[in-house]
The first five atom37 places (N, CA, C, CB, O) and aatype in JSON, in Angstrom:
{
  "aatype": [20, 20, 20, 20, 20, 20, 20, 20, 20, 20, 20, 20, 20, 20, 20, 20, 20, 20, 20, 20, 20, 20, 20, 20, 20, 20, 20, 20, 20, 20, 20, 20, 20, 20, 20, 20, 20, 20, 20, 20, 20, 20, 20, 20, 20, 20, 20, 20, 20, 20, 20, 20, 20, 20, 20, 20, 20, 20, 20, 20, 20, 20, 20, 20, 20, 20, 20, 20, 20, 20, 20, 20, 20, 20, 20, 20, 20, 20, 20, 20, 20, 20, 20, 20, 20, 20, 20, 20, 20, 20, 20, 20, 20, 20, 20, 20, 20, 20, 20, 20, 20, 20, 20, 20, 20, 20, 20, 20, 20, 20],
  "atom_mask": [
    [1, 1, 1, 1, 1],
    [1, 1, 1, 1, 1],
    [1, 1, 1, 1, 1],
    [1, 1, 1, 1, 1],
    [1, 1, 1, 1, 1],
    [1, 1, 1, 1, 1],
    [1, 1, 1, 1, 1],
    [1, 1, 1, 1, 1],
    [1, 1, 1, 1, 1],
    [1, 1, 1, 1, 1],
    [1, 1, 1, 1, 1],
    [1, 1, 1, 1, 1],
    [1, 1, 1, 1, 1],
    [1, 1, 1, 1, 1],
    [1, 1, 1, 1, 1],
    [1, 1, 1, 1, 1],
    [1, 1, 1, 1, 1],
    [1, 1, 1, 1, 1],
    [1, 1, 1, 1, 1],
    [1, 1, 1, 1, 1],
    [1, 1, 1, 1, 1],
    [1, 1, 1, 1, 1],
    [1, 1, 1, 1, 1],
    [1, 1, 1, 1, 1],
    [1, 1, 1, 1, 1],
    [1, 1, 1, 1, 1],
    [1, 1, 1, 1, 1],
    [1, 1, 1, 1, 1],
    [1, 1, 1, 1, 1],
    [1, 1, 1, 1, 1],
    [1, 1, 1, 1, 1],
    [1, 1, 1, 1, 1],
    [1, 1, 1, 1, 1],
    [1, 1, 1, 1, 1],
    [1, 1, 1, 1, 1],
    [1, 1, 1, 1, 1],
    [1, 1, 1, 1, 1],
    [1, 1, 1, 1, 1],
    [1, 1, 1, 1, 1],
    [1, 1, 1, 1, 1],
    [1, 1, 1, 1, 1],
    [1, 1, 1, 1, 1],
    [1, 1, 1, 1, 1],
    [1, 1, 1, 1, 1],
    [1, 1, 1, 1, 1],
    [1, 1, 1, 1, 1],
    [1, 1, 1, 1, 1],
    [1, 1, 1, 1, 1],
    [1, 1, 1, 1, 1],
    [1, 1, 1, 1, 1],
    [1, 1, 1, 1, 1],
    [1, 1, 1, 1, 1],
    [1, 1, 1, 1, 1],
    [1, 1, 1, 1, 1],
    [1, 1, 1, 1, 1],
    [1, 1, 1, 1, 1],
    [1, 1, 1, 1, 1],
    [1, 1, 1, 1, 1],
    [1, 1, 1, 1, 1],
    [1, 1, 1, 1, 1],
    [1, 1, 1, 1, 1],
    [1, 1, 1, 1, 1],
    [1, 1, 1, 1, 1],
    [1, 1, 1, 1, 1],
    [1, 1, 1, 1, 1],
    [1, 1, 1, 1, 1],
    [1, 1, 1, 1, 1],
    [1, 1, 1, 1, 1],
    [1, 1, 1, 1, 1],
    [1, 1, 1, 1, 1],
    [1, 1, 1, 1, 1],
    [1, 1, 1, 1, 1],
    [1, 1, 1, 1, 1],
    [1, 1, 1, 1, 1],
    [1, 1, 1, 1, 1],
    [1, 1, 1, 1, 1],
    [1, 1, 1, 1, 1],
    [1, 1, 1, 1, 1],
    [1, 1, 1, 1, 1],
    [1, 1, 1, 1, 1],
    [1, 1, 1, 1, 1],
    [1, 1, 1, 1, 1],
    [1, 1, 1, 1, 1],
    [1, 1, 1, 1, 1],
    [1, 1, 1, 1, 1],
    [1, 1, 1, 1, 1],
    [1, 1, 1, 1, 1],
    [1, 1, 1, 1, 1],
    [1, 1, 1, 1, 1],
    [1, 1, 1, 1, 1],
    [1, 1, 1, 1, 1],
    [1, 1, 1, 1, 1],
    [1, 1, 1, 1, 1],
    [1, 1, 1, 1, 1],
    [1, 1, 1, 1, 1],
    [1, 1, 1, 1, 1],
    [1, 1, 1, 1, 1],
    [1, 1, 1, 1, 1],
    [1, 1, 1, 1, 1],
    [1, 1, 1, 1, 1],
    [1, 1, 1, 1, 1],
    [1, 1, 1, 1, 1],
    [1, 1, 1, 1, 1],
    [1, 1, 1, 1, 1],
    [1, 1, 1, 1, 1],
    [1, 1, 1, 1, 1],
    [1, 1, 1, 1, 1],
    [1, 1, 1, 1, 1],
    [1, 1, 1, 1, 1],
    [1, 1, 1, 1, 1]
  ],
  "atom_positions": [
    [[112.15, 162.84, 111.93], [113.33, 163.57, 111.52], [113.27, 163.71, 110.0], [114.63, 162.85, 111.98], [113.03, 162.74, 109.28]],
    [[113.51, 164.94, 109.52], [113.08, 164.99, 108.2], [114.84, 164.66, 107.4], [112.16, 166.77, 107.84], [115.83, 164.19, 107.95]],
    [[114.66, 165.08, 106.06], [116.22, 164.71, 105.29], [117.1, 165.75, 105.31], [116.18, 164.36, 103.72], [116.68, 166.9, 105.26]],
    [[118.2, 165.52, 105.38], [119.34, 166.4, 105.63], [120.09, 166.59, 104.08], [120.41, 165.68, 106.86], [120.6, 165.68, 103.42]],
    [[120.0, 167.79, 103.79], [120.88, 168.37, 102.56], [122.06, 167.83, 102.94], [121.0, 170.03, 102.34], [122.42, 167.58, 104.1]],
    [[122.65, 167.65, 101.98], [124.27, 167.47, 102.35], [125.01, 168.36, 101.34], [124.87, 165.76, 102.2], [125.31, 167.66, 100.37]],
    [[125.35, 169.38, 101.23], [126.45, 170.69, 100.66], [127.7, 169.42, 99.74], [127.53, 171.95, 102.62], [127.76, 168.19, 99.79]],
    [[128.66, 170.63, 98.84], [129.12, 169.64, 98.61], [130.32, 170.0, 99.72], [129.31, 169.34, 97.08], [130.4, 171.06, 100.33]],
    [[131.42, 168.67, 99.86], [132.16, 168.77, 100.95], [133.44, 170.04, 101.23], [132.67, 167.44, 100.93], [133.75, 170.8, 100.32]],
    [[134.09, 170.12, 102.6], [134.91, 170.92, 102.65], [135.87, 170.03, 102.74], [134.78, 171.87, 103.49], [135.75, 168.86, 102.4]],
    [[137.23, 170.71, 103.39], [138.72, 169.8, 103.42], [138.56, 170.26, 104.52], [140.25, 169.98, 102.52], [138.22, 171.44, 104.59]],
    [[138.79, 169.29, 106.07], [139.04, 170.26, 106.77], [140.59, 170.37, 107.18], [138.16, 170.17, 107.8], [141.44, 169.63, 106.7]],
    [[140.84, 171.27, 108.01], [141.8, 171.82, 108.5], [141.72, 172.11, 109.56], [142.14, 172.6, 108.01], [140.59, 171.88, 110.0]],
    [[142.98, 172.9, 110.86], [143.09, 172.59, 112.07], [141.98, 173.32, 112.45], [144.33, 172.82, 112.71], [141.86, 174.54, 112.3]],
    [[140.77, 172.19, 113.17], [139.41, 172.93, 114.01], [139.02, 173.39, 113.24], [139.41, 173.91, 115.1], [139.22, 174.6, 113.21]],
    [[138.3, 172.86, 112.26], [137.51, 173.51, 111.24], [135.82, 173.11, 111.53], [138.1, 172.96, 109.69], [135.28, 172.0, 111.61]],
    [[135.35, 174.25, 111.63], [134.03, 173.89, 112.72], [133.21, 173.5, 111.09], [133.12, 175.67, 114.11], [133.54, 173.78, 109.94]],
    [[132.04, 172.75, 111.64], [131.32, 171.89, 110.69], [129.99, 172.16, 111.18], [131.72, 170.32, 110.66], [129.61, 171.62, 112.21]],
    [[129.11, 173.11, 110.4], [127.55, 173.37, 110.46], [127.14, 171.84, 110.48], [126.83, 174.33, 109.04], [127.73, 170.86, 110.03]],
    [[125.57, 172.01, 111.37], [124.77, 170.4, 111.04], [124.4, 170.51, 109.66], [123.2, 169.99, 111.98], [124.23, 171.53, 109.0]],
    [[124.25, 168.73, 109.16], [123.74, 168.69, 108.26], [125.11, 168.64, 107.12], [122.71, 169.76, 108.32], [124.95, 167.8, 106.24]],
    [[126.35, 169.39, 107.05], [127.32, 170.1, 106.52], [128.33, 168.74, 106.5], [127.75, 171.53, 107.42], [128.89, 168.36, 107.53]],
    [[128.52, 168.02, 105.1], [129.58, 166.9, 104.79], [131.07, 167.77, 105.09], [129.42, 166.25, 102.94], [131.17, 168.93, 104.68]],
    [[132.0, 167.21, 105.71], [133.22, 167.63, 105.89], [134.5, 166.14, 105.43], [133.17, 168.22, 107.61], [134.71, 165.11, 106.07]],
    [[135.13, 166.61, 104.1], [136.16, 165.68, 104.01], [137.71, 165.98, 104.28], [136.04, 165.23, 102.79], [138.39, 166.96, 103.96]],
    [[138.12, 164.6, 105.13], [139.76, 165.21, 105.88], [140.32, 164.23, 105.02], [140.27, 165.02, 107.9], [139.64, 163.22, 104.83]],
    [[141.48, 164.34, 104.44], [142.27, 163.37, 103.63], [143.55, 163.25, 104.97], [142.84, 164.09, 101.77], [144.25, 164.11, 105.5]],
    [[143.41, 161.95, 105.14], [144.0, 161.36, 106.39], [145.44, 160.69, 106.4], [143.08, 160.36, 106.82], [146.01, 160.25, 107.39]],
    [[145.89, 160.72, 105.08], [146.99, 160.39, 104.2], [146.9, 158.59, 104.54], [148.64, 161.35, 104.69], [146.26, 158.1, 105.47]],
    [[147.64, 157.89, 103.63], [148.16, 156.97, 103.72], [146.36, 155.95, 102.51], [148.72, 156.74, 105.69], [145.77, 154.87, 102.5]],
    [[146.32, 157.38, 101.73], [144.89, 156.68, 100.64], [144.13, 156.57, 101.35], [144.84, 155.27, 99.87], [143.36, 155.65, 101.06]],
    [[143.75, 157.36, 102.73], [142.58, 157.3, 103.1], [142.13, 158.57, 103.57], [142.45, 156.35, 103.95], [142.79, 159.49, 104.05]],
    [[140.42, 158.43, 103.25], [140.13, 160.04, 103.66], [138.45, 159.82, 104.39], [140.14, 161.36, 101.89], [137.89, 158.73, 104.31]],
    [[137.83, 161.02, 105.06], [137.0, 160.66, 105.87], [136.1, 161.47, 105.79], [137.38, 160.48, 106.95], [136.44, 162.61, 106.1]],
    [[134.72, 161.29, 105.38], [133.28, 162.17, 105.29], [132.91, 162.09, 106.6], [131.98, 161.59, 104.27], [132.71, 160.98, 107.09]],
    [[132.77, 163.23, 107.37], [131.92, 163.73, 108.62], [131.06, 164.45, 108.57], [132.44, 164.27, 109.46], [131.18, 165.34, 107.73]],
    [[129.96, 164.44, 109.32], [128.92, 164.96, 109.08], [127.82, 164.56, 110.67], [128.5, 164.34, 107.51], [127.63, 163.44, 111.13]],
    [[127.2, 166.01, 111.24], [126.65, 165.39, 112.51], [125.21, 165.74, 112.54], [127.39, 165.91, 113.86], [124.81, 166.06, 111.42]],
    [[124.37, 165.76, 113.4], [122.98, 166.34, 113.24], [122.57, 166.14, 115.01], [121.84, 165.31, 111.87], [123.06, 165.3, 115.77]],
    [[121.43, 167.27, 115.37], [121.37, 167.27, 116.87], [120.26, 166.22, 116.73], [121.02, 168.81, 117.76], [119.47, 165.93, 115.83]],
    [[120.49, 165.74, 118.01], [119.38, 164.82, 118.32], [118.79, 164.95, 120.0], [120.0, 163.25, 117.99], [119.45, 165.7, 120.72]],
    [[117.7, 164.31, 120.58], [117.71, 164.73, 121.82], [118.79, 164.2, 122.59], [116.57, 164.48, 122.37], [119.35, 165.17, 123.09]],
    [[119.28, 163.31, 122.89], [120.16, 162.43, 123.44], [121.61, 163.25, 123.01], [119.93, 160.8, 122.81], [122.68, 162.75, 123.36]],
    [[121.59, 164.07, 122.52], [123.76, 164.53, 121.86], [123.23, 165.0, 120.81], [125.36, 163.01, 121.31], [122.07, 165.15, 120.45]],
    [[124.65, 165.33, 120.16], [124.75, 165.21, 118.33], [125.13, 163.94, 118.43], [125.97, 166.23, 117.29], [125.88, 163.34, 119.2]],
    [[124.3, 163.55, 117.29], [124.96, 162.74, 116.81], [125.92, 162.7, 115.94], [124.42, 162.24, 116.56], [125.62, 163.59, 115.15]],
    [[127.13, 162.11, 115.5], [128.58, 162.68, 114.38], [128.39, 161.02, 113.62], [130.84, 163.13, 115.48], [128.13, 159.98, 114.23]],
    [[128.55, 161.16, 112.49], [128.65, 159.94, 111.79], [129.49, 160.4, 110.7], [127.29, 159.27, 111.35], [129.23, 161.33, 109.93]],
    [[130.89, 159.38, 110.72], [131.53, 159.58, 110.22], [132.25, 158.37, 109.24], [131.99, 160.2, 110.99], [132.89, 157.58, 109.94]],
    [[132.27, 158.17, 108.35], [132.94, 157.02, 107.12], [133.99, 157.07, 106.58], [132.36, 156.88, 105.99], [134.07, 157.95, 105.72]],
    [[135.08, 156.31, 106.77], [136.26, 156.19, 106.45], [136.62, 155.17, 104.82], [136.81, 155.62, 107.83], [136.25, 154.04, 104.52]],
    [[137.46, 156.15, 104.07], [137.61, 155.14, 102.52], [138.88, 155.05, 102.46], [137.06, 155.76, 100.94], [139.65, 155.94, 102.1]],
    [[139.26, 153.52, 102.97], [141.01, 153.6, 102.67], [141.28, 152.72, 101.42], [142.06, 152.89, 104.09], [140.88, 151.56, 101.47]],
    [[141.88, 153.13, 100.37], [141.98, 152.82, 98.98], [143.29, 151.66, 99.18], [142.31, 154.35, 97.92], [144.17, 151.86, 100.03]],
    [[143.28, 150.59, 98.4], [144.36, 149.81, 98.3], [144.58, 149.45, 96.56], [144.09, 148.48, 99.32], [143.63, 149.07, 95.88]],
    [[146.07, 149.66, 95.93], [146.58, 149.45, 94.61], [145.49, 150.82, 94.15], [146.36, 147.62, 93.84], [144.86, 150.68, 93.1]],
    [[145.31, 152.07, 94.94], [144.81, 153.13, 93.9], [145.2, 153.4, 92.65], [144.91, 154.18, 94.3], [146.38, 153.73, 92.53]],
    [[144.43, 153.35, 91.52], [144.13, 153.71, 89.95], [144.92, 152.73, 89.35], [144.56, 155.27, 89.37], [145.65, 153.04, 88.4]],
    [[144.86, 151.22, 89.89], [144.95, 150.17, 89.21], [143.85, 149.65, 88.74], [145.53, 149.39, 89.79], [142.77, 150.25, 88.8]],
    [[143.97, 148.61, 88.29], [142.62, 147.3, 87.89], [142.96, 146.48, 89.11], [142.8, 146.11, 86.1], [142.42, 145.38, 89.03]],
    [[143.64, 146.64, 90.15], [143.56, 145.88, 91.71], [142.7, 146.77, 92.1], [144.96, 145.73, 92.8], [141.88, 146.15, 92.78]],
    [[142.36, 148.06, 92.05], [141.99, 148.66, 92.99], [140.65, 148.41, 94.45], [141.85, 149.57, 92.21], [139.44, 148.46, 94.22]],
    [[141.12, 148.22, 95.55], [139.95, 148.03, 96.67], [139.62, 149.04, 97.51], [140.21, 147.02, 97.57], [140.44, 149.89, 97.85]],
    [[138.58, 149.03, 97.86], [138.25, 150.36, 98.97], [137.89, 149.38, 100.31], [136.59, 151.63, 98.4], [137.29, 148.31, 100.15]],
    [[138.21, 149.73, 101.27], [137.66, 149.47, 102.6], [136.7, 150.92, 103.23], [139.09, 149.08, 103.63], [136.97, 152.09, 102.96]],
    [[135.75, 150.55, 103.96], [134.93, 151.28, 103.78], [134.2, 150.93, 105.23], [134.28, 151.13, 102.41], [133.47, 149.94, 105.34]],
    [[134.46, 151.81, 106.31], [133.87, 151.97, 107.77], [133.0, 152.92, 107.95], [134.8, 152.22, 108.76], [133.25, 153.99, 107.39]],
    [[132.01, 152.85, 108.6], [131.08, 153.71, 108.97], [131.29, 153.38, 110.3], [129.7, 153.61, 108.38], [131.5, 152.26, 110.78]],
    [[131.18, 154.99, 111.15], [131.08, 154.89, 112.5], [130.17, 155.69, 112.95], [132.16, 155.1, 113.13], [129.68, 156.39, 112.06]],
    [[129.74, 155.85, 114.01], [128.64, 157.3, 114.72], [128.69, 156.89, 116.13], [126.62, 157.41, 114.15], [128.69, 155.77, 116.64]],
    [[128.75, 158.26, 116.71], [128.7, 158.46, 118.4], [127.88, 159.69, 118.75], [130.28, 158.7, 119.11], [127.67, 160.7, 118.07]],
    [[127.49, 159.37, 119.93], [126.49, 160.95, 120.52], [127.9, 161.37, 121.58], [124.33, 160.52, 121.83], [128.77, 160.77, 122.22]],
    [[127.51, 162.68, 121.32], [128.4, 163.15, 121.93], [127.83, 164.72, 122.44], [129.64, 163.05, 121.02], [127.19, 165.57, 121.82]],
    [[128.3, 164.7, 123.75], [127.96, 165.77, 124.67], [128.76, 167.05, 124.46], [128.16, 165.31, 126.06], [129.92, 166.95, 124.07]],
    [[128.1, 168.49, 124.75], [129.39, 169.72, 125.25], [130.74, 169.09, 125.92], [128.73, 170.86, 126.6], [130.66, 168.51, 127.0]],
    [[132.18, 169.25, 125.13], [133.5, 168.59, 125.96], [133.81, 167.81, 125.7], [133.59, 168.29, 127.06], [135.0, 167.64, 125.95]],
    [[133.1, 166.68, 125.0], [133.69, 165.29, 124.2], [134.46, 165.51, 123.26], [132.76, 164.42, 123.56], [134.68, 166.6, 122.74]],
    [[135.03, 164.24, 122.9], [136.24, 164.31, 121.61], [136.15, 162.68, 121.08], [138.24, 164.8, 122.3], [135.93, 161.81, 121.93]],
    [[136.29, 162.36, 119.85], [136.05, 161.33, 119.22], [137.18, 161.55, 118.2], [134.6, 161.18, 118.77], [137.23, 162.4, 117.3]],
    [[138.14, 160.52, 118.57], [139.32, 160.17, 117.5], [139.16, 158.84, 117.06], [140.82, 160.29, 118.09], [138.79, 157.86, 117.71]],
    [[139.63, 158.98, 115.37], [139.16, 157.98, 114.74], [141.27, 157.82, 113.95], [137.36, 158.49, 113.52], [141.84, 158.89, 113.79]],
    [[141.78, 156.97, 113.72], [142.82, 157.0, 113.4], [142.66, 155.27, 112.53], [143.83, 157.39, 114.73], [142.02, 154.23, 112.7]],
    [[143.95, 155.96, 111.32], [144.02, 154.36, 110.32], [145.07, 153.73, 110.32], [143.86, 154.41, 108.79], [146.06, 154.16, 110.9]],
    [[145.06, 152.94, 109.86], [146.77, 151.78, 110.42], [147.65, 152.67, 109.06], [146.64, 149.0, 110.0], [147.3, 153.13, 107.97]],
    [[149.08, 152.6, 109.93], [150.02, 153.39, 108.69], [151.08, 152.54, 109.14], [150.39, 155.3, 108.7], [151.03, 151.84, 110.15]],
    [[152.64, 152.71, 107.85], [153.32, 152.06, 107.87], [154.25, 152.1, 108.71], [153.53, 151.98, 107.06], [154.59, 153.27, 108.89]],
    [[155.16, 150.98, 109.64], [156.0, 151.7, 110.58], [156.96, 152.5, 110.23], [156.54, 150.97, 111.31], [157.77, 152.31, 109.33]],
    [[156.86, 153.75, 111.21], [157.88, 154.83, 111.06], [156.97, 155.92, 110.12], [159.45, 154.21, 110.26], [157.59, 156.76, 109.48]],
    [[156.06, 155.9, 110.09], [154.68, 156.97, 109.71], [154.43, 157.64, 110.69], [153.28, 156.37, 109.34], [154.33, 157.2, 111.84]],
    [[154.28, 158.82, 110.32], [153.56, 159.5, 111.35], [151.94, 159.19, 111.49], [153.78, 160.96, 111.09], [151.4, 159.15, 110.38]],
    [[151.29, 159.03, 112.3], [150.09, 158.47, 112.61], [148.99, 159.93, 112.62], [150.27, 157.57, 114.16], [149.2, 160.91, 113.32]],
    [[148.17, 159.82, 111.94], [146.92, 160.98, 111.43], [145.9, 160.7, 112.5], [146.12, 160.7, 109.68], [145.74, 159.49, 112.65]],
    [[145.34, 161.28, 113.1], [144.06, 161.32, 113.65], [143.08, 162.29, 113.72], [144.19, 161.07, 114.63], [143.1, 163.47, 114.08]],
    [[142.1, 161.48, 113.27], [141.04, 162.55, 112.7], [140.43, 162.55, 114.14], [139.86, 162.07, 111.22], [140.09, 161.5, 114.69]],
    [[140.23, 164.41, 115.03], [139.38, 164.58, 115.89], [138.34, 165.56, 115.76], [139.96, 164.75, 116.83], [138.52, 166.71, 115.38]],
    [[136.72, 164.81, 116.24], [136.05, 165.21, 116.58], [135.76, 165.84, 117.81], [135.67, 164.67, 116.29], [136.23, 165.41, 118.87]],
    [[135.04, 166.81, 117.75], [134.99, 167.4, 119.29], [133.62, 168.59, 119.48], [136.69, 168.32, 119.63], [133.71, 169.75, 119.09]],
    [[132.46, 168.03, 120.11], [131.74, 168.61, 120.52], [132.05, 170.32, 121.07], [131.38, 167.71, 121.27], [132.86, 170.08, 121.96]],
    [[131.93, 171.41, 121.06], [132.16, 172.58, 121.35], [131.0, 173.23, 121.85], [132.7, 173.15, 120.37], [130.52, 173.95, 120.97]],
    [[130.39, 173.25, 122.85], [128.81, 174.44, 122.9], [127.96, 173.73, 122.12], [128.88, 176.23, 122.11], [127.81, 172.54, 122.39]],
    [[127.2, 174.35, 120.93], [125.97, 173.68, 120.5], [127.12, 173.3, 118.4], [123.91, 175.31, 120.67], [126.57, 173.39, 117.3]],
    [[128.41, 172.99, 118.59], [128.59, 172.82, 117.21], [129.76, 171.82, 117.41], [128.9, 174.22, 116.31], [130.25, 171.44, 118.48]],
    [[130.15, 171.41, 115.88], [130.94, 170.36, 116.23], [132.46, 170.66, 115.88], [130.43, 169.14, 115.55], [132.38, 170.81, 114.66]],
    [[133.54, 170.8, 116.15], [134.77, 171.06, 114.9], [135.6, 169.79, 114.37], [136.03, 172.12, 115.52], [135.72, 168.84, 115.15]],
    [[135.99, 169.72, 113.5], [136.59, 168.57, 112.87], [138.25, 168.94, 112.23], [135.47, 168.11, 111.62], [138.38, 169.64, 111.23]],
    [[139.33, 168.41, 112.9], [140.58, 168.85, 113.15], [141.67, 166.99, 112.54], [140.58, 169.5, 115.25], [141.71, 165.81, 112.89]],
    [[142.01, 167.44, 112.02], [143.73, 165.99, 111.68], [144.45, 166.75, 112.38], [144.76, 165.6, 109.75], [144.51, 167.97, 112.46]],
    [[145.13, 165.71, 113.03], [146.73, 165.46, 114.07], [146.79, 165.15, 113.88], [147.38, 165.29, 115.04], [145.94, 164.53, 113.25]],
    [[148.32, 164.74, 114.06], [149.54, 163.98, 113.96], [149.94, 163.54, 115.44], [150.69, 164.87, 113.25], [150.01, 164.34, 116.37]],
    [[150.28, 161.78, 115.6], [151.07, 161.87, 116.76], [152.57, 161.3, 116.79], [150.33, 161.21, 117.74], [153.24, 161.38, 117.81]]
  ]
}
């Protein structure tokens, strides 16, 4: 498998389809936001996606938490990734979702 360019990123928005290879960032609110990015493989795409949730942002506290995830995923799948928020927040979820041969990358609310 050779190296994958990575563009610089988009924002996405509702179903915002994401070329392979193609970084996509969703700001997920609550100081956290999420680089997606997938590539075909034989087995699925693969989607690998990293989550940065900031704590005391643009202090001298400042911490990042910092998840990496990845799934293969078939035509019809969906991969929701969601971050802890405060009670009485509306809750963000970042979905992935296989479509035909591409991927789209969409935030909800539930």
């Amino acid at each position: 498998m050779g190296a994958v360019a990575i563009a610089q990123p988009l924002f996405a928005s509702a179903g915002k389809i994401v070329g392979e290879g193609q970084a996509i960032t969703t700001e997920l609110g609550g100081n956290a936001k999420a680089v997606t990015y997938w590539t075909n493989q034989p087995e699925g795409v693969l989607v690998v996606t990293t989550v940065d949730t900031v704590a005391a942002a643009e202090t001298d506290a400042e911490q990042h938490s910092v998840v990496r995830m990845q799934t293969t995923l078939q035509p019809g799948q969906v991969q929701e990734i969601s971050v802890p928020f405060a009670v009485g927040e509306p809750q963000s979820v970042l979905r992935i979702e296989r479509i035909a041969d591409g991927v789209t990358v969409s935030k909800v609310s539930q």
